[in-house]
C-alpha positions in Angstrom: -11.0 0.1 -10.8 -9.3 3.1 -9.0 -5.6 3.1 -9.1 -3.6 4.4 -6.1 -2.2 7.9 -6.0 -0.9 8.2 -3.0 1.3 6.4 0.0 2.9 7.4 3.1 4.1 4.5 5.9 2.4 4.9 9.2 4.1 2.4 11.2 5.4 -1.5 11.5 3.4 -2.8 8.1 0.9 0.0 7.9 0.3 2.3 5.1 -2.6 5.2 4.5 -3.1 5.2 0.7 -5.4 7.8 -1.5 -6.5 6.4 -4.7 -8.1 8.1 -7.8 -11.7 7.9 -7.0 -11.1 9.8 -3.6 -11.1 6.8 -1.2 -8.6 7.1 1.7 -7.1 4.9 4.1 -5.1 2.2 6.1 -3.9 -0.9 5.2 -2.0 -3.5 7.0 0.2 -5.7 5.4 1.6 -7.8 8.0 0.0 -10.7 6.8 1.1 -10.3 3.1 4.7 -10.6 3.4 5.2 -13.9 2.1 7.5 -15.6 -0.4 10.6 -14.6 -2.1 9.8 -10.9 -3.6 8.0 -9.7 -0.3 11.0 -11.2 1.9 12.6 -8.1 2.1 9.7 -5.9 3.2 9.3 -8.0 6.3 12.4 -5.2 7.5 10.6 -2.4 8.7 13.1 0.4 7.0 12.8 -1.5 3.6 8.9 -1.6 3.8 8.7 2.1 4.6 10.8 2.6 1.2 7.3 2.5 -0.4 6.6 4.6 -3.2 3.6 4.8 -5.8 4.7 3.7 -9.6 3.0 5.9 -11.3 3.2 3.5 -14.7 1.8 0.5 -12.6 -0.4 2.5 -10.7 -0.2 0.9 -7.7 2.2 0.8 -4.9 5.6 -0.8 -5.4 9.4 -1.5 -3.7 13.2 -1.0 -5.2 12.7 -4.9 -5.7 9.7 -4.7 -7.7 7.4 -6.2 -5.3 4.3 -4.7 -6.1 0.0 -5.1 -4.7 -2.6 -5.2 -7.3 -4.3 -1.7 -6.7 -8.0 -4.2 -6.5 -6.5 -5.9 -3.9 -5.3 -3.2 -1.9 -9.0 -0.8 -2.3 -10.2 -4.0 -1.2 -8.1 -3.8 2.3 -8.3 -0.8 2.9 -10.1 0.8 6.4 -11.4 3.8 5.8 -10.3 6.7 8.0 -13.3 7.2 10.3 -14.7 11.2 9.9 -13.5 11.4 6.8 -16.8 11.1 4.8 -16.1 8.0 3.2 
């Protein structure tokens, strides 16, 4: 399974990710937020704190709140145009 390699926060829960096997694009968390670890991420400033962990390979928070890089390759819209 691909493992993410890169994040950058678009806007409210949104994020455009890159992960190994080339794929690219948007997913939206808003949904997601739910229970005591993603609590926090429902601020918009402590979502966009995102940051890839390169040992987990997957996206992560200071918290530790984390998304299974499966789940996320599985949410993810492809950016139209870009071949994928």
């Amino acid at each position: 399974m691909p493992s993410v390699v890169a994040v950058r926060y678009l806007s409210g829960f949104k994020l455009w990710l890159r992960f190994s096997d080339g794929t690219e694009g948007e997913v939206d968390l808003a949904s997601e937020l739910w229970g005591p670890v993603f609590e926090p991420l429902n601020d918009r400033e402590y979502f966009a704190r995102v940051a890839v962990n390169p040992d987990l390979r997957t996206i992560c928070w200071p918290n530790g709140a984390d998304f299974a890089p499966e789940f996320l390759r599985s949410q993810v819209q492809e950016i139209p145009g870009s071949g994928l």
